[in-house]
C-alpha positions in Angstrom: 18.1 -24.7 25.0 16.0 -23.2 28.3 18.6 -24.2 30.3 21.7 -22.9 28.3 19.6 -19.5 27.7 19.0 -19.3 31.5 22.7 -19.9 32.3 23.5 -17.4 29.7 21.6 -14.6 31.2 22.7 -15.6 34.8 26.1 -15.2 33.9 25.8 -12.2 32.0 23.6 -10.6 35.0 26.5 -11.3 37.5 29.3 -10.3 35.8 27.7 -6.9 34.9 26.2 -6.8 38.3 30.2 -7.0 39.7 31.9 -5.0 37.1 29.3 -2.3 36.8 29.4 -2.0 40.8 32.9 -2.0 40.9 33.1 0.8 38.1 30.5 2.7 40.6 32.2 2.1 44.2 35.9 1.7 43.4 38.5 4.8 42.7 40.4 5.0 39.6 43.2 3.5 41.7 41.3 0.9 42.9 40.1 -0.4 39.2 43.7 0.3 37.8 44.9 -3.2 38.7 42.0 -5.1 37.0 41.4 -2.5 34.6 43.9 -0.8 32.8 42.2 1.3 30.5 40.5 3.3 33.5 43.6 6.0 32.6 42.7 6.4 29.4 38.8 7.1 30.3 37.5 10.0 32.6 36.5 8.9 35.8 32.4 10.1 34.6 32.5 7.8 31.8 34.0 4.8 34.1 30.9 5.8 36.1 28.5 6.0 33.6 29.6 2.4 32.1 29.2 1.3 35.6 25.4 2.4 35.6 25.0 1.1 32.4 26.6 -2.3 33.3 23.8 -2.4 36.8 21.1 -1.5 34.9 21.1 -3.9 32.5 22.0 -6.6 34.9 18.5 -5.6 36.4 17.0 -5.7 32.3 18.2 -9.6 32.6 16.9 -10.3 35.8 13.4 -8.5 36.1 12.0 -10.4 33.1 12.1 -13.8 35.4 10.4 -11.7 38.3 7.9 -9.4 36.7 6.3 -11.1 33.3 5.8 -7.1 32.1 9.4 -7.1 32.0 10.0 -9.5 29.5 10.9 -6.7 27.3 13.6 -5.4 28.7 15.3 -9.2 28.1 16.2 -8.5 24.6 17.3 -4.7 25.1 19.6 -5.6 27.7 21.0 -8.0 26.3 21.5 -6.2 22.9 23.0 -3.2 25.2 25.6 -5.9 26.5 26.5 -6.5 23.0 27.4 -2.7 22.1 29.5 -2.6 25.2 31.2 -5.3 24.5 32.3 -4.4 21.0 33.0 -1.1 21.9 35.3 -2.5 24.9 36.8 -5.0 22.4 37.9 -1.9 20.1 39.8 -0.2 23.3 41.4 -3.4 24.3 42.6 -4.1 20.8 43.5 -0.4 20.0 45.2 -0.9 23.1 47.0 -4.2 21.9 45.1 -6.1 25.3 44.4 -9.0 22.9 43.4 -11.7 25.8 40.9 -9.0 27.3 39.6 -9.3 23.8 39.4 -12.4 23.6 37.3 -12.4 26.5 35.1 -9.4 25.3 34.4 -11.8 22.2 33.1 -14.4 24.5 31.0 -12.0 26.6 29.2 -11.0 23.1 28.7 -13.9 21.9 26.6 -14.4 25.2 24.9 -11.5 24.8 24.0 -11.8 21.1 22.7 -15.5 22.0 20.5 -14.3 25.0 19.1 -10.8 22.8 18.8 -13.6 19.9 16.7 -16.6 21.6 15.7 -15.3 24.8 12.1 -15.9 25.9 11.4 -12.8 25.0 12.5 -11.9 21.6 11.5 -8.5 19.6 8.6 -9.1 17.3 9.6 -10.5 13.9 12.9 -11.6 14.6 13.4 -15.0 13.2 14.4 -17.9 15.7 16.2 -20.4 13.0 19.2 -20.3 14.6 17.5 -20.8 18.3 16.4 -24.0 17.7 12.9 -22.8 16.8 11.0 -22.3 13.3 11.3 -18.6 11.6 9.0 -16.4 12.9 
């Protein structure tokens, strides 16, 4: 399960890492190709996603470089997940159902990762991680 949870939160670090970067350097112009929805969102939200998106890419990564960190793991992670329903909603309000689609699989990486990470929040039970309640 290490292994899956490790390639879970490398996968979620870069895509964010990308997407939030892109969100942060590229014009509306630039992003409307690969992102539709960019009209239907001022330009200082796009932005603020973006930051959003780098920053937690940095909650999934510090944890495996700074032990005092590890808390951030789960709060990322969980960040990840709002995003992602909330993008999910636009696409499907937007009738995008294969960008949905893929926001599903994005959360479900996200929820797994918050979930069974290495450093879950106190008192969350771990059943479901392979791992006794606890």
């Amino acid at each position: 399960m290490t292994t899956v949870l490790r390639g879970a939160r490398t996968l979620l670090a870069l895509l964010f890492a990308v997407t939030g970067a892109m969100k942060l350097a590229l014009s509306q112009a630039a992003l409307l190709p690969l992102m539709p929805w960019v009209t239907d969102v001022p330009m200082a939200a796009v932005r603020g996603l973006g930051a959003l998106e780098v920053l937690g890419a940095a909650g999934l990564v510090l944890p495996a470089l700074l032990p005092a960190a590890a808390p951030l793991l789960p709060l990322a992670a969980g960040g990840f997940a709002l995003l992602m329903l909330g993008g999910g909603a636009v696409h499907i309000g937007r009738g995008e159902y294969p960008q949905s689609a893929g926001n599903a699989v994005v959360l479900a990486l996200a929820v797994l990762v918050a979930r069974c990470g290495p450093a879950p929040l106190p008192g969350r039970a771990r059943v479901l991680c392979g791992g006794r309640a606890g």
